[in-house]
N, CA, C and O atoms as CSV, one atom per row, in Angstrom:
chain,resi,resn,atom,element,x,y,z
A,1,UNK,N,N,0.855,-1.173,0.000
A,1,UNK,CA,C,0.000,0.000,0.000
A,1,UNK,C,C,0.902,1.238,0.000
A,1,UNK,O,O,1.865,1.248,0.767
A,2,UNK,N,N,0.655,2.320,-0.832
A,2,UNK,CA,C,1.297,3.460,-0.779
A,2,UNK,C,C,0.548,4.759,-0.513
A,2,UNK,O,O,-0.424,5.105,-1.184
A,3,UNK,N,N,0.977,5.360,0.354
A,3,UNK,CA,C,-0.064,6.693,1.035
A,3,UNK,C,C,0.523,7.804,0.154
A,3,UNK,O,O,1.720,8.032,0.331
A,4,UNK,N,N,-0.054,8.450,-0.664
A,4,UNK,CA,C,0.759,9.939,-1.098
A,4,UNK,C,C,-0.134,10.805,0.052
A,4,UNK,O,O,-1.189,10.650,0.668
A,5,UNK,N,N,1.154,12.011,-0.064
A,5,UNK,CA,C,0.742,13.484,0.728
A,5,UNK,C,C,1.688,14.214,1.102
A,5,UNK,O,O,2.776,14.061,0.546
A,6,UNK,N,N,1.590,14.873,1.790
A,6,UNK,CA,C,2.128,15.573,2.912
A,6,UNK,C,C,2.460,15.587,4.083
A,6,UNK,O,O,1.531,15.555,4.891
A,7,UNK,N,N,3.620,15.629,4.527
A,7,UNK,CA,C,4.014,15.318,5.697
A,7,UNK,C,C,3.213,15.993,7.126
A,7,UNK,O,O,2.991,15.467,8.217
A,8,UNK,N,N,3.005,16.892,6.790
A,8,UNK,CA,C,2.517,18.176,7.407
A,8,UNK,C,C,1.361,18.408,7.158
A,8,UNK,O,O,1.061,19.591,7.312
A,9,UNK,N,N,0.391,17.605,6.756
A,9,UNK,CA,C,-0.899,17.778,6.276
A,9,UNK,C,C,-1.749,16.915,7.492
A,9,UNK,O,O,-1.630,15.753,7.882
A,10,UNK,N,N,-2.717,18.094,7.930
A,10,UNK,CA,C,-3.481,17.095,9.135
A,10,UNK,C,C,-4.321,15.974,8.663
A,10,UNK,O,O,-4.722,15.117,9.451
A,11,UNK,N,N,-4.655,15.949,7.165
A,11,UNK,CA,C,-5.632,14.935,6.984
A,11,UNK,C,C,-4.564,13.778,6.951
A,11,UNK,O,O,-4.887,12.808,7.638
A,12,UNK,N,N,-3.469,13.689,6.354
A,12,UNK,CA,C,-2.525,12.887,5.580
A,12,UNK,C,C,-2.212,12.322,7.183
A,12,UNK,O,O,-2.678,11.216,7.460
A,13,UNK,N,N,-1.420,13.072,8.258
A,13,UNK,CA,C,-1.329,12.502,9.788
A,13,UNK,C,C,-2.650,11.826,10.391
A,13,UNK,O,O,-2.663,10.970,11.275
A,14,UNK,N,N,-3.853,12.425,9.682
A,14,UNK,CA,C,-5.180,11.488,10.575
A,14,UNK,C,C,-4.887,9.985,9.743
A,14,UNK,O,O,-5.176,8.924,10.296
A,15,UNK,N,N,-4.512,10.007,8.884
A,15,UNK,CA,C,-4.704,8.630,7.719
A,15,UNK,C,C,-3.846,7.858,8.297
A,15,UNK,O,O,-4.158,6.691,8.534
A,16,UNK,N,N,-2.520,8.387,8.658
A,16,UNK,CA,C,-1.746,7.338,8.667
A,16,UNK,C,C,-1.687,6.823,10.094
A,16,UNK,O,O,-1.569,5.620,10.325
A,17,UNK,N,N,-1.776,7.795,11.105
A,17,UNK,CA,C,-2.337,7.607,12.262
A,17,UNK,C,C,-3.020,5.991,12.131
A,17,UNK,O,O,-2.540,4.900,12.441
A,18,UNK,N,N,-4.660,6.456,11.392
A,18,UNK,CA,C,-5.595,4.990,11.379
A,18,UNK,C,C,-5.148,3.889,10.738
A,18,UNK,O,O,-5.586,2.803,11.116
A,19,UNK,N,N,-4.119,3.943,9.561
A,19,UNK,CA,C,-3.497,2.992,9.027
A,19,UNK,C,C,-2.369,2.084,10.419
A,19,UNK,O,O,-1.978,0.920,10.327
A,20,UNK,N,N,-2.089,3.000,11.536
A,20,UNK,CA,C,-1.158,2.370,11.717
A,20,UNK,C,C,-2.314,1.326,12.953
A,20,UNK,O,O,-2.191,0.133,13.232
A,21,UNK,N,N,-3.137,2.099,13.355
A,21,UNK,CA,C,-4.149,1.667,14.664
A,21,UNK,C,C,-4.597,0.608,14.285
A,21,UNK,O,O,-4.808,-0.277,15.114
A,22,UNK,N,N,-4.913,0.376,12.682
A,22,UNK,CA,C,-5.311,-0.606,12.399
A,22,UNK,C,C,-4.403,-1.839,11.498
A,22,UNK,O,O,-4.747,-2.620,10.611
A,23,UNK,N,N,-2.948,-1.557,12.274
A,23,UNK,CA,C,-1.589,-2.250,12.127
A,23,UNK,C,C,-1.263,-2.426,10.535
A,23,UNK,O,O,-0.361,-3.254,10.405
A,24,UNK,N,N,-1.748,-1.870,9.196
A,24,UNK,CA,C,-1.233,-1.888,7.947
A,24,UNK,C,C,-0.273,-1.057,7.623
A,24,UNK,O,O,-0.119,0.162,7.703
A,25,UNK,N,N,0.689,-2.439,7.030
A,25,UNK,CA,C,1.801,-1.221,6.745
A,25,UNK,C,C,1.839,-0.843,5.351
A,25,UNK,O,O,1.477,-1.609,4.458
A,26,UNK,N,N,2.226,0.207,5.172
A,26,UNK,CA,C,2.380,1.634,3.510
A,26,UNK,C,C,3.773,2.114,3.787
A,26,UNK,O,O,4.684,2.125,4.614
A,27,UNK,N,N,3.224,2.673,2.077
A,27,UNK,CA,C,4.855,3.459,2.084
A,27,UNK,C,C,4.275,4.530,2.007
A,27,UNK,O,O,3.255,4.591,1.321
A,28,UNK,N,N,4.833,5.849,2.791
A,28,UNK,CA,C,4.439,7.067,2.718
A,28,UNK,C,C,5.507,7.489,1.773
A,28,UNK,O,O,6.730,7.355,1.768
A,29,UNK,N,N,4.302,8.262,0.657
A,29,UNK,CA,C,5.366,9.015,-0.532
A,29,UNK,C,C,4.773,10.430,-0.580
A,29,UNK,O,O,3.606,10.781,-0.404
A,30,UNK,N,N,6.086,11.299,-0.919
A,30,UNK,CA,C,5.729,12.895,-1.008
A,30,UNK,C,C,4.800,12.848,-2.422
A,30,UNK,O,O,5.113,12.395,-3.523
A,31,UNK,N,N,3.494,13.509,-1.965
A,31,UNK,CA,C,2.674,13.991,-3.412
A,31,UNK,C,C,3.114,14.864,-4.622
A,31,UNK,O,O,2.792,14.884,-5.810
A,32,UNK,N,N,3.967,15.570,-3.861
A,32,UNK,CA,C,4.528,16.644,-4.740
A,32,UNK,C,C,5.714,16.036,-5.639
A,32,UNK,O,O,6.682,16.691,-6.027
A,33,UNK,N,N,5.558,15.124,-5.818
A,33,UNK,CA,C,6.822,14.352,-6.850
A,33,UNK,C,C,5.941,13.250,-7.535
A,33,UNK,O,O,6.589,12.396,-8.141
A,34,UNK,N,N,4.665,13.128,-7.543
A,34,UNK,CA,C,4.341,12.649,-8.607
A,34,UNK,C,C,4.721,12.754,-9.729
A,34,UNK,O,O,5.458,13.734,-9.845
A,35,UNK,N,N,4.521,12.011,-10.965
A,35,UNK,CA,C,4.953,12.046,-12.473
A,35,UNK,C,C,4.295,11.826,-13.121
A,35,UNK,O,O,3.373,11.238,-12.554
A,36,UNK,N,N,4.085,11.957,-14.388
A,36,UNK,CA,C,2.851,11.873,-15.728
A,36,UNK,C,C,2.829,10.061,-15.497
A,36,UNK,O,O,1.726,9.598,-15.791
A,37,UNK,N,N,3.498,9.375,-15.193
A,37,UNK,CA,C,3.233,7.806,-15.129
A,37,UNK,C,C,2.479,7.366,-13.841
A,37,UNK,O,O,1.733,6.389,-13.913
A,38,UNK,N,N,2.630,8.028,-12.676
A,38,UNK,CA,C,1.660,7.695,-11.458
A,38,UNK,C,C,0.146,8.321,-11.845
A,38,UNK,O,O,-0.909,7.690,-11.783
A,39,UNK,N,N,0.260,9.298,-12.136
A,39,UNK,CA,C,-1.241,10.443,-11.877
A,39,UNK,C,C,-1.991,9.451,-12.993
A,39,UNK,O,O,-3.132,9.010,-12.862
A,40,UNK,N,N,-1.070,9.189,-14.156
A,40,UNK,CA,C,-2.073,8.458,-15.555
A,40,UNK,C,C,-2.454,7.150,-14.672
A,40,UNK,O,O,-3.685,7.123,-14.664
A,41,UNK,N,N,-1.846,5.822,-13.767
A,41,UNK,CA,C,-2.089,4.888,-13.625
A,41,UNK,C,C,-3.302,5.598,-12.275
A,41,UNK,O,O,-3.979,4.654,-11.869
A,42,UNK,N,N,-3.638,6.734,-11.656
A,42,UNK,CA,C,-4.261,7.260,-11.087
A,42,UNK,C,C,-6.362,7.600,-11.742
A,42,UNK,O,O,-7.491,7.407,-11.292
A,43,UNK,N,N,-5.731,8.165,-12.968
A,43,UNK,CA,C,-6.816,8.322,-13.487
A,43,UNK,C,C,-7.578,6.973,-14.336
A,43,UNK,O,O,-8.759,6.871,-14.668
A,44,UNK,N,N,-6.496,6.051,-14.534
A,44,UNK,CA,C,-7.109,5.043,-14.999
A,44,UNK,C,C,-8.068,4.733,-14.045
A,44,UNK,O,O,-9.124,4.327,-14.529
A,45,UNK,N,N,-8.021,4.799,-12.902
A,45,UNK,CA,C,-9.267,4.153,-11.849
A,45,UNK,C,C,-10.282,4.814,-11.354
A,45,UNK,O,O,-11.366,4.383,-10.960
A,46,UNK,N,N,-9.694,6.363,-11.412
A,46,UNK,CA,C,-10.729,7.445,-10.714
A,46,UNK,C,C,-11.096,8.611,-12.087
A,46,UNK,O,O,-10.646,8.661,-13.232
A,47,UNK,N,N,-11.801,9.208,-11.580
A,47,UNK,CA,C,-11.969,10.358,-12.662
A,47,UNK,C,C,-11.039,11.468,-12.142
A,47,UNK,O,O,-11.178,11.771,-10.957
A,48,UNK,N,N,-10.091,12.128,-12.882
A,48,UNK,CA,C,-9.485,13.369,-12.120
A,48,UNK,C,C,-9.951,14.190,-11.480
A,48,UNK,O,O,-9.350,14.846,-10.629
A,49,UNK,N,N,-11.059,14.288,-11.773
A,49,UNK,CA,C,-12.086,15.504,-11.125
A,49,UNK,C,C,-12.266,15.578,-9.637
A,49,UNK,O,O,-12.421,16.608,-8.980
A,50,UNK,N,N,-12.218,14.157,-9.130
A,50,UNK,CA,C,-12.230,13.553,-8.189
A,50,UNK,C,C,-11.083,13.819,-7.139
A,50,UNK,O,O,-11.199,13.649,-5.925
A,51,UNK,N,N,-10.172,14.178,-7.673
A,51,UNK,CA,C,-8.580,14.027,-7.008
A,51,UNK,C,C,-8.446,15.750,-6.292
A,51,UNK,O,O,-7.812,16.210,-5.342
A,52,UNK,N,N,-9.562,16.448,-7.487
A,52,UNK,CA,C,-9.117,17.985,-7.417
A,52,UNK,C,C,-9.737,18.534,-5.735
A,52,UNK,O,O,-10.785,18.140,-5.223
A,53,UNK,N,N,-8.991,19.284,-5.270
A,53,UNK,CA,C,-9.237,20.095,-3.735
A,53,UNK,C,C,-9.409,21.436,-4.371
A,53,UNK,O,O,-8.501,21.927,-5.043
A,54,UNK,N,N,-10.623,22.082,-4.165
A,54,UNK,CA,C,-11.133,23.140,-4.602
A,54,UNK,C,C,-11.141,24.645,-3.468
A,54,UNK,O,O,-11.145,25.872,-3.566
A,55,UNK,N,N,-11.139,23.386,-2.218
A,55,UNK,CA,C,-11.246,24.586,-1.073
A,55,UNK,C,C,-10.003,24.728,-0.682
A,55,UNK,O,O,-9.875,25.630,0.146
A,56,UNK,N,N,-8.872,24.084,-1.015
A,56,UNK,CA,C,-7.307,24.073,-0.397
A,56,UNK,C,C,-6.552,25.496,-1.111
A,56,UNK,O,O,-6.919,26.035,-2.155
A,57,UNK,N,N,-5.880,25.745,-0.596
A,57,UNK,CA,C,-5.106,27.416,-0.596
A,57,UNK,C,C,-4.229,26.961,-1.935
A,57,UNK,O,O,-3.439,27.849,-2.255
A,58,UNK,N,N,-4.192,26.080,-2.579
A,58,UNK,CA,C,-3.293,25.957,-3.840
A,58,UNK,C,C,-4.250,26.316,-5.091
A,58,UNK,O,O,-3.937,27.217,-5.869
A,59,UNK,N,N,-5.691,25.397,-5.271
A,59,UNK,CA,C,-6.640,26.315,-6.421
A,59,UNK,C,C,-7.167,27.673,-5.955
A,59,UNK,O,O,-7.602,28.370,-6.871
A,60,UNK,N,N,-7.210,28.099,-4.955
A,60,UNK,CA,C,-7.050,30.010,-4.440
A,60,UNK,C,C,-6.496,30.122,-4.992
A,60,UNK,O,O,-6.933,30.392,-6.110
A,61,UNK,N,N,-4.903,30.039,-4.816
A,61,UNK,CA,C,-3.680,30.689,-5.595
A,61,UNK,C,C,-3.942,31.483,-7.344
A,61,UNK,O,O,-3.913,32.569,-7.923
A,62,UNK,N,N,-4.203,29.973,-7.573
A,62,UNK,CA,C,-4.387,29.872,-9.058
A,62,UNK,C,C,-5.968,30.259,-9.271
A,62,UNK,O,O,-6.305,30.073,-10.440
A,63,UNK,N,N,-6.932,30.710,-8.501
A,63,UNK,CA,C,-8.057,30.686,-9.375
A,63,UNK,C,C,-8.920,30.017,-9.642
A,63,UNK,O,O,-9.850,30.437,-10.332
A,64,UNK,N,N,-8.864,28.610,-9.115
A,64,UNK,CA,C,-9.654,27.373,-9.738
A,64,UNK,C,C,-10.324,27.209,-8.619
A,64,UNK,O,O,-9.908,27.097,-7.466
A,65,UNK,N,N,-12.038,27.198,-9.297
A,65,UNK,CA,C,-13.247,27.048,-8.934
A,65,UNK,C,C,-14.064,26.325,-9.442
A,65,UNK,O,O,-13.473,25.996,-10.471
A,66,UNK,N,N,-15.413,25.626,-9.471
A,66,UNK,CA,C,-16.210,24.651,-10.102
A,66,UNK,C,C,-16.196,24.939,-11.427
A,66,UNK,O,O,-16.076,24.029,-12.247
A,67,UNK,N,N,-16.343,26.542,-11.892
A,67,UNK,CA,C,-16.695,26.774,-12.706
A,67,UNK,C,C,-15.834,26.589,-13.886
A,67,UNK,O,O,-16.212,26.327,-15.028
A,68,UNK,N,N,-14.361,26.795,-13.375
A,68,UNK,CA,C,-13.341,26.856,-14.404
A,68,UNK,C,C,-12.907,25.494,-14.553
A,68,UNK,O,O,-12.316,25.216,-15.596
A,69,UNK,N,N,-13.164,24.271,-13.386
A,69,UNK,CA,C,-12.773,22.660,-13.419
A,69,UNK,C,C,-13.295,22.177,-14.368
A,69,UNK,O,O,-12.653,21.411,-15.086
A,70,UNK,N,N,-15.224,22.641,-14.763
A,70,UNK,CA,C,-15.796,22.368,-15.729
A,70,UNK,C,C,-15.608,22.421,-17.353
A,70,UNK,O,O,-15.835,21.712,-18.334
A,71,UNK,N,N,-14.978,23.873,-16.985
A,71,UNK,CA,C,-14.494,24.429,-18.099
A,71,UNK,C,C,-12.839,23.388,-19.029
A,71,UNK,O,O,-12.685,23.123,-20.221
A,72,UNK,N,N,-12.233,23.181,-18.226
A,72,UNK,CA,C,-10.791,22.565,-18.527
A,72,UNK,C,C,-11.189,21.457,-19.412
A,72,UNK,O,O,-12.223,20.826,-19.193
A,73,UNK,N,N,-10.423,21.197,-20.386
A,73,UNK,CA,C,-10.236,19.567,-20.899
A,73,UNK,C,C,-9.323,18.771,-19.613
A,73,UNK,O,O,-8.731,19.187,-18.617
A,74,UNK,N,N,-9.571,17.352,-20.241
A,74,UNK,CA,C,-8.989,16.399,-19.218
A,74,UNK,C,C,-7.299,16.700,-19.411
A,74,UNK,O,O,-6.395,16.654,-18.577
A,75,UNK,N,N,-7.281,16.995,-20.744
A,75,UNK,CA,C,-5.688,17.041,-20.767
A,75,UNK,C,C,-4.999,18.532,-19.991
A,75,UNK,O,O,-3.948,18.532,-19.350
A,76,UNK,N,N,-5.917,19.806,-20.247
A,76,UNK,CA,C,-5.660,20.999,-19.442
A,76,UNK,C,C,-5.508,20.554,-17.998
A,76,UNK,O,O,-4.643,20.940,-17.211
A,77,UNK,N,N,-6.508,19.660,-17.765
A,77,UNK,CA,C,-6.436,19.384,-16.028
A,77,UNK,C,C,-5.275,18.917,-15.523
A,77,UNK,O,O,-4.789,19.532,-14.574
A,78,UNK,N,N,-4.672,17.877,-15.987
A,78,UNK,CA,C,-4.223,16.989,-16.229
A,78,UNK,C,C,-2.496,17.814,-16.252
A,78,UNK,O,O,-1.486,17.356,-15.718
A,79,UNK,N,N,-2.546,18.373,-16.590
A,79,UNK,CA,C,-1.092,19.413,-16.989
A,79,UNK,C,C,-1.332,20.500,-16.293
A,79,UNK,O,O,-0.560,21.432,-16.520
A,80,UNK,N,N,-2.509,20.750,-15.189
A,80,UNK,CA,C,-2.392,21.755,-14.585
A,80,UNK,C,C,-1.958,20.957,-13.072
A,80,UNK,O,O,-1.114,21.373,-12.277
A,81,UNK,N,N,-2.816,19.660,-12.928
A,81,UNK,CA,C,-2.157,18.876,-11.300
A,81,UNK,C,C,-0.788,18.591,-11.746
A,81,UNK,O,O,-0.118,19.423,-11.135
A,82,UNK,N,N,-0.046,17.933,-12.417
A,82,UNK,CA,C,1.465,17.962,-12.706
A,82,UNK,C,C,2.485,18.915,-11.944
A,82,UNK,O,O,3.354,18.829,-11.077
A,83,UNK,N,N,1.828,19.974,-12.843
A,83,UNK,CA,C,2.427,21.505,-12.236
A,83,UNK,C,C,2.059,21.626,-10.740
A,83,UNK,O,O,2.977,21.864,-9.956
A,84,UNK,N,N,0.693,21.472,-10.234
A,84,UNK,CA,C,0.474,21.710,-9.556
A,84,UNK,C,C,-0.106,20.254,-8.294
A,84,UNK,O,O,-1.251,19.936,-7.970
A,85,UNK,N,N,1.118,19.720,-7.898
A,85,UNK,CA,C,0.111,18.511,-7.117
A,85,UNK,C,C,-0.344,18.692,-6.092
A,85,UNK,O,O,-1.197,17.842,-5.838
A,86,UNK,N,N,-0.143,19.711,-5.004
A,86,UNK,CA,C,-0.703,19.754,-3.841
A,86,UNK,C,C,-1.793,20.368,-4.463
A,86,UNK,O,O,-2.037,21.288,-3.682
A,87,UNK,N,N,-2.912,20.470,-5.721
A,87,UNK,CA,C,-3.965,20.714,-6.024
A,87,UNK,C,C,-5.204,19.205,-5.543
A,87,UNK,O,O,-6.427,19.096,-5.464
A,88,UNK,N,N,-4.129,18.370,-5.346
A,88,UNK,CA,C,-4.627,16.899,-4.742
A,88,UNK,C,C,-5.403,16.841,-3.900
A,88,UNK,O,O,-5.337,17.838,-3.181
A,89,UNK,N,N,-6.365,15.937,-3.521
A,89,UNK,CA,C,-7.368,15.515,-1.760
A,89,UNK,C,C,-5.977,14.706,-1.727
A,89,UNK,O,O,-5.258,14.075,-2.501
A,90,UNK,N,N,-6.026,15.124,-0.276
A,90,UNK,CA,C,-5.151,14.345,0.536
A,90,UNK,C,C,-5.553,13.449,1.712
A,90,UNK,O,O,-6.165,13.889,2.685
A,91,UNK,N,N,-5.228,12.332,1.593
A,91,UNK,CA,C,-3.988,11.246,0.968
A,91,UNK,C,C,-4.693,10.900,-0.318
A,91,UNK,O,O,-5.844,11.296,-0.505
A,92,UNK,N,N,-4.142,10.282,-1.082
A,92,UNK,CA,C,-4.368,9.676,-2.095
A,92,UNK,C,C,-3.414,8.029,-1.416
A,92,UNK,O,O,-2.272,8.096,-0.960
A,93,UNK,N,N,-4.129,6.856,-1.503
A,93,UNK,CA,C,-3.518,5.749,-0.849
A,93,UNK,C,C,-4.168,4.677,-2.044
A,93,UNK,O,O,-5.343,4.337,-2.178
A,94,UNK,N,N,-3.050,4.304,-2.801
A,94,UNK,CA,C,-2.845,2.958,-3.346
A,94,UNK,C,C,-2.821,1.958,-3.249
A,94,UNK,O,O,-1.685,1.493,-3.339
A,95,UNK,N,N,-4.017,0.889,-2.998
A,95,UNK,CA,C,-4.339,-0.339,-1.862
A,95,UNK,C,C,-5.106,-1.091,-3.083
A,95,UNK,O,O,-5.880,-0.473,-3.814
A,96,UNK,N,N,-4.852,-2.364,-3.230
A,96,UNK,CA,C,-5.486,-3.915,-3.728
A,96,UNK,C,C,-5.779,-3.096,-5.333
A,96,UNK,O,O,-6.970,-3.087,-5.641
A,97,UNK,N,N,-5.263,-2.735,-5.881
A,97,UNK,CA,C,-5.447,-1.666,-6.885
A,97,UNK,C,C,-6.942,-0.970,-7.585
A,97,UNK,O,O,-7.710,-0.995,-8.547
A,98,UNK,N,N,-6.607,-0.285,-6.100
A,98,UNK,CA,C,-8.060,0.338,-6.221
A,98,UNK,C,C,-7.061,2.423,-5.438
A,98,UNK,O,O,-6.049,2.764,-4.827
A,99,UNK,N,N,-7.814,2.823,-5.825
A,99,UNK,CA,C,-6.925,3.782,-5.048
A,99,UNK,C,C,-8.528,5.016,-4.561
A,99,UNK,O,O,-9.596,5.382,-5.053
A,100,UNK,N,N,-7.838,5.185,-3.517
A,100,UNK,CA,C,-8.918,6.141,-1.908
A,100,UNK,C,C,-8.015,7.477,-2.546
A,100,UNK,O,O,-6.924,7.570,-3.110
A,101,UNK,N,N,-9.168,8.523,-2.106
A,101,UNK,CA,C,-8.556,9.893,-2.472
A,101,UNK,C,C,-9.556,10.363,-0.716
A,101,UNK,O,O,-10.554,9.733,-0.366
A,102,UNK,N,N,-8.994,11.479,0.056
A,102,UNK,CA,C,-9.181,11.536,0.959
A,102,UNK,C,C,-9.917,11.058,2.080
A,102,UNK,O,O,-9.259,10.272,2.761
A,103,UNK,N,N,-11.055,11.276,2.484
A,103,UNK,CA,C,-11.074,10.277,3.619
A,103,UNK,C,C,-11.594,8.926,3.226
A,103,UNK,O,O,-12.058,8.378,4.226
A,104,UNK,N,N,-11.698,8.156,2.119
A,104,UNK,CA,C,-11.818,7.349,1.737
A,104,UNK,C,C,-11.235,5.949,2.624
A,104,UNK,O,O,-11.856,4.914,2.867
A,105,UNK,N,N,-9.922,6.293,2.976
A,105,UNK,CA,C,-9.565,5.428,3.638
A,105,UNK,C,C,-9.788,5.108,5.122
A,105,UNK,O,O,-8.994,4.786,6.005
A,106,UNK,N,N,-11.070,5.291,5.120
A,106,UNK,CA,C,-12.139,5.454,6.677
A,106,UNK,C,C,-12.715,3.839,6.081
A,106,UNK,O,O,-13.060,3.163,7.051
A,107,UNK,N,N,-12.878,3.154,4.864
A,107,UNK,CA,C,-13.416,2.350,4.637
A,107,UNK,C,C,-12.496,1.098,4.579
A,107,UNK,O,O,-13.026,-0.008,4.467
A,108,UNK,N,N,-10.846,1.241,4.664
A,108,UNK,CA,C,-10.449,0.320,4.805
A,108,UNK,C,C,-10.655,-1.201,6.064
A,108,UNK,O,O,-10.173,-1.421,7.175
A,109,UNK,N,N,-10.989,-1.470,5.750
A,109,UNK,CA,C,-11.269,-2.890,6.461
A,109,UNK,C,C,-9.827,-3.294,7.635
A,109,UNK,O,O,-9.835,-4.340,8.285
C-alpha cells in the first residue's frame, strides 16, 4: 500500500495515524513528486475531477473554482495537477489496486 501526501498535512497525519491503529503497513510518498506515469495509472481508476481540492489554498492561488474545473479539458487538467500537485485531496492511498482519495480510507477494512 502506498499513502501519497504531505508530511505536514493534518488529513494525511489522521490517515496514517488509522493505518497504523489498524496495524497496515504503507509506504508514505511525497505527493509533490508525482509524475505523468503515477497520476495516468491514477486516473485510470478514478476520474481526475475527483482528485481535485477546490477549497485548499493551492486552487485560491491559481483561481480554480467549479466553474473553471468544468471548463478545462482532461488534458488541461491533467497538466495543470502535474504543475500543480498539492492541487490533490489528501492522501491519495494505493491499496489492492483500487486507489482512496481523501477520507476514503475510513473504509479500509
Amino acid at each position: 500500500m502506498n499513502l501519497y501526501g504531505i508530511k505536514n498535512c493534518n488529513s494525511v497525519k489522521k490517515a496514517m495515524d488509522f493505518l497504523v491503529q489498524k496495524q497496515l503497513d504503507f509506504a508514505f510518498k511525497d505527493i509533490k513528486k508525482i509524475d505523468n506515469d503515477i497520476l495516468n495509472s491514477w486516473v485510470k481508476k478514478r476520474n481526475l475531477k475527483e482528485f481535485i481540492n477546490l477549497s485548499g489554498m493551492s486552487a485560491r492561488k491559481i483561481n480554480l473554482n467549479k466553474e473553471m474545473l468544468q471548463t478545462l479539458s482532461d488534458e488541461e487538467l491533467f497538466k495543470l495537477v502535474l504543475l500543480n500537485p498539492s492541487l490533490i485531496k489528501r492522501p491519495v492511498i494505493e491499496i489492492n489496486n483500487k486507489i482512496l482519495i481523501g477520507k476514503d480510507y475510513e473504509k479500509i477494512e
